[in-house]
C-alpha positions as CSV (number, residue, x, y, z in Angstrom):
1,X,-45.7,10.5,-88.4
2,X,-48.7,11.3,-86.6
3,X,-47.6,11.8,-82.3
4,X,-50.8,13.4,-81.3
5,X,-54.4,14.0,-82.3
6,X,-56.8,16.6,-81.2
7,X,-60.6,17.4,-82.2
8,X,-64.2,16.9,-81.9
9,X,-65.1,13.2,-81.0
10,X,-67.2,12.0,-83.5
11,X,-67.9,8.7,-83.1
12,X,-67.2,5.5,-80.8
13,X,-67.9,2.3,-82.3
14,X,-65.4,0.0,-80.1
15,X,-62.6,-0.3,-80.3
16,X,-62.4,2.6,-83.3
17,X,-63.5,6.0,-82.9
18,X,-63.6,8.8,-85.3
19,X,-62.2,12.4,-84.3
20,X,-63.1,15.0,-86.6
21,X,-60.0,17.5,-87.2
22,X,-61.1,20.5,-88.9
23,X,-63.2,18.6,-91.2
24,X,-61.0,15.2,-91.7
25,X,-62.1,12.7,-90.0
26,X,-59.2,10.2,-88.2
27,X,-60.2,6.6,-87.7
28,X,-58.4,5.6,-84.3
29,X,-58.1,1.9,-82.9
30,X,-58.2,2.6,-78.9
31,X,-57.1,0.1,-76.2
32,X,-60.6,-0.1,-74.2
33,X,-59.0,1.9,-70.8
34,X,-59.0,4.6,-73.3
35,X,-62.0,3.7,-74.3
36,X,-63.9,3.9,-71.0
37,X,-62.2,7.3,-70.5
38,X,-63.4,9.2,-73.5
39,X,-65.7,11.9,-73.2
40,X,-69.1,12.2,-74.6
41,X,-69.9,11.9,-78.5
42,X,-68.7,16.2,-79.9
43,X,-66.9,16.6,-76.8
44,X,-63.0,17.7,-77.7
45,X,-60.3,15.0,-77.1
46,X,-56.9,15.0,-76.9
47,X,-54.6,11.5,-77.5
48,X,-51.4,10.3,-78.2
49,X,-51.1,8.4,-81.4
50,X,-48.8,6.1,-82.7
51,X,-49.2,5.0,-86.4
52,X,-48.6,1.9,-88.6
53,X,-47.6,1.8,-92.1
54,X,-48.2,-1.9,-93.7
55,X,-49.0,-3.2,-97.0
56,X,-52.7,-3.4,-96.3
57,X,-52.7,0.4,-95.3
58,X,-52.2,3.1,-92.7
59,X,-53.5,2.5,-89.0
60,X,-53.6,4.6,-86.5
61,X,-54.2,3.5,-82.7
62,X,-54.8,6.3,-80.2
63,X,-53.7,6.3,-76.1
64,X,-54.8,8.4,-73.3
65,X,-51.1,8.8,-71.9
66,X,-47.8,8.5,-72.9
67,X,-47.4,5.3,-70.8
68,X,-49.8,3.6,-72.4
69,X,-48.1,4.6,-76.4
70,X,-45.0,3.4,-74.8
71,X,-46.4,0.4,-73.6
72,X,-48.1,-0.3,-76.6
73,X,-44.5,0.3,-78.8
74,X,-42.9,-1.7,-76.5
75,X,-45.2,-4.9,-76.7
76,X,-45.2,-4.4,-80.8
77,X,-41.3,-5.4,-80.3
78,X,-42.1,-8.6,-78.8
79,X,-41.6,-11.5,-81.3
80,X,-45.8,-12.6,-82.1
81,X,-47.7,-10.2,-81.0
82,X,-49.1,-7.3,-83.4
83,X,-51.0,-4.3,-83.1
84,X,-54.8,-6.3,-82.2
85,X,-52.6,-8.9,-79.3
86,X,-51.2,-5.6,-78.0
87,X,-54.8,-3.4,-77.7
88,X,-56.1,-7.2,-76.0
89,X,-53.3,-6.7,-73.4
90,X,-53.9,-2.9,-72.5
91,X,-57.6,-3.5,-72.8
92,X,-56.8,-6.4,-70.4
93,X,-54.5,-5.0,-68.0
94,X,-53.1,-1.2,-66.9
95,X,-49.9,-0.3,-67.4
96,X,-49.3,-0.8,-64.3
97,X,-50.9,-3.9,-63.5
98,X,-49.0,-4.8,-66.4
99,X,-45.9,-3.5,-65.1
100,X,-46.9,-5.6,-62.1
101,X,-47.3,-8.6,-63.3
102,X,-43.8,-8.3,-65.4
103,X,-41.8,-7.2,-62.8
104,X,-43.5,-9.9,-60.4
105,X,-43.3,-12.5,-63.2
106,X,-47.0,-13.9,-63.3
107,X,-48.1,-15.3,-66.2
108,X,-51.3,-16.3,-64.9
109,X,-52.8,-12.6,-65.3
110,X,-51.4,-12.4,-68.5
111,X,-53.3,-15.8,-69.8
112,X,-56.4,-14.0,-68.2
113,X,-56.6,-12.0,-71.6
114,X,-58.7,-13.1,-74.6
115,X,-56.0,-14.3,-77.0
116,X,-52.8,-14.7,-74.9
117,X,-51.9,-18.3,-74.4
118,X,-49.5,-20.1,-71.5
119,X,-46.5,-19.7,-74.3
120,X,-47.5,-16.1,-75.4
121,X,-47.8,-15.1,-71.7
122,X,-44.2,-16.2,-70.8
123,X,-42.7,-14.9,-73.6
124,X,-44.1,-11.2,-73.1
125,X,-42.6,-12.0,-69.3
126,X,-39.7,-12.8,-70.8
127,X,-38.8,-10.1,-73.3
128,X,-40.6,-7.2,-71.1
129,X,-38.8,-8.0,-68.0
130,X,-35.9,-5.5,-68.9
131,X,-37.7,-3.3,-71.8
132,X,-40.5,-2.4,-69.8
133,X,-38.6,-0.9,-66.7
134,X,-36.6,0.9,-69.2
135,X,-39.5,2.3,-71.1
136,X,-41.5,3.4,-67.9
137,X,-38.9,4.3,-65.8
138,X,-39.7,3.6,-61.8
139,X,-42.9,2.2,-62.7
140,X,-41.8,-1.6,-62.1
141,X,-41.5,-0.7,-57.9
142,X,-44.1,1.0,-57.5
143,X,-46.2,-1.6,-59.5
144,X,-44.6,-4.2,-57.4
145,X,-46.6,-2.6,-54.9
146,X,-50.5,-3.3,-54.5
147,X,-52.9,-1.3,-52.7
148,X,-52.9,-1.7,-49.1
149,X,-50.1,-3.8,-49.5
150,X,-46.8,-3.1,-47.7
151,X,-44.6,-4.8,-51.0
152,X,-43.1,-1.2,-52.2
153,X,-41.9,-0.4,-48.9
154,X,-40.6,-3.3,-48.7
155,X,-38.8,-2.9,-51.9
156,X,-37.2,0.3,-51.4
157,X,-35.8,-0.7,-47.8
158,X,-33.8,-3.8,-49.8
159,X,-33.1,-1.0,-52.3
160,X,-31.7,1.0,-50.1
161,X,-29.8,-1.3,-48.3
162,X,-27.9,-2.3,-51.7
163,X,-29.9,-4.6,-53.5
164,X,-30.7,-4.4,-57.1
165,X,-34.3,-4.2,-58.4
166,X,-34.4,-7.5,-59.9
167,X,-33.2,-8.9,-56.5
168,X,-35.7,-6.7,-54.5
169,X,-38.7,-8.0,-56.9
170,X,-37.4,-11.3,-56.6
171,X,-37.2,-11.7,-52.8
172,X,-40.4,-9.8,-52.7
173,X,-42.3,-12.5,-55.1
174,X,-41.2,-15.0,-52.2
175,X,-43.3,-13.3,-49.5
176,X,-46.7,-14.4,-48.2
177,X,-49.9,-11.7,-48.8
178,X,-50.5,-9.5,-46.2
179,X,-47.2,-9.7,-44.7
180,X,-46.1,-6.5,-42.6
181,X,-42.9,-4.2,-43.3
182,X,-40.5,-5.7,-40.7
183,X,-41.5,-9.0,-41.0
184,X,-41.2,-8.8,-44.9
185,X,-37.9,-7.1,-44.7
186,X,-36.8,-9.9,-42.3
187,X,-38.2,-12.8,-44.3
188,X,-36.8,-11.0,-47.9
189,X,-33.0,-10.6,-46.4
190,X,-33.2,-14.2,-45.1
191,X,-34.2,-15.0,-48.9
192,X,-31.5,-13.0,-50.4
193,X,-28.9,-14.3,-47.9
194,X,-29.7,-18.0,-48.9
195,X,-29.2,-17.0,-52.5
């Protein structure tokens, strides 16, 4: 297998690129964050591959980071969705808005993307909600967490005070926007306590 590819950039025709390897050139699919991050045209790039074998040939699909390969392997084991639904969803979403709207459970982003229907959507909600976690350990809090948003501190005070994640994202899910630290942690424990 083929874990990691590094060369000359030769060309970008999106969502392939070719990077020339000592004279053998690699076709690559990229997820379009990659994309966006890739250096100029004979400029040396580094990625993280992961590679398919099917009857119709060999395919190989490059990642800027190891999240986003993991990611990537982890949405290939979701009943449906192939190599092209999965590149739609990180060319759609970060990993961790991803990660976000998993642990969060909204679909709606997820329909967002060219190609992912209402069912699609709730089934990658479904079948991530515990593989994704896994795969990207502590990435699910701290995704729960937006910018200038108080929802991760939130999070780690119920975490600390004994709840489990799932409960934590839960309660948190219930909260209005914009809601402070104290007043979230009041209005989460009140949640959880009804529960």
């Amino acid at each position: 297998m083929i874990g990691r590819i590094t060369g000359r950039l030769a060309e970008k025709n999106p969502p392939q690129i070719l990077i020339d390897v000592s004279g053998v050139g690699y076709e690559l699919e990229v997820p379009m964050s990659t994309f966006y991050g890739l250096p100029a045209t004979g400029q040396t790039v580094s990625l993280a591959t992961h590679m398919a074998v099917r009857e119709d040939g060999h395919f190989l699909y490059g990642f800027a980071s190891e999240d986003e390969r993991a990611t990537f392997r982890q949405l290939l084991k979701v009943a449906g969705i192939g190599a092209r639904t999965a590149l739609a969803v990180l060319s759609g979403l970060s990993v961790t808005d991803l990660a976000q709207a998993i642990a969060l459970q909204e679909s709606g982003r997820l329909i967002k993307i060219p190609g992912i229907g209402k069912k699609t959507a709730e089934r990658l909600l479904l079948e991530l909600r515990d593989k994704l976690p896994k795969a990207l350990p502590g990435l699910a809090a701290q995704a729960a967490a937006q910018p200038g948003d108080d929802r991760g501190d939130i999070i780690n005070a119920l975490l600390a005070l004994g709840y489990n994640e799932k409960e934590a994202l839960g309660a948190v899910k219930q909260l209005p926007d914009g809601v402070g630290v104290s007043d979230g942690i009041r209005q989460a424990l009140k949640g959880l306590s009804k529960a």
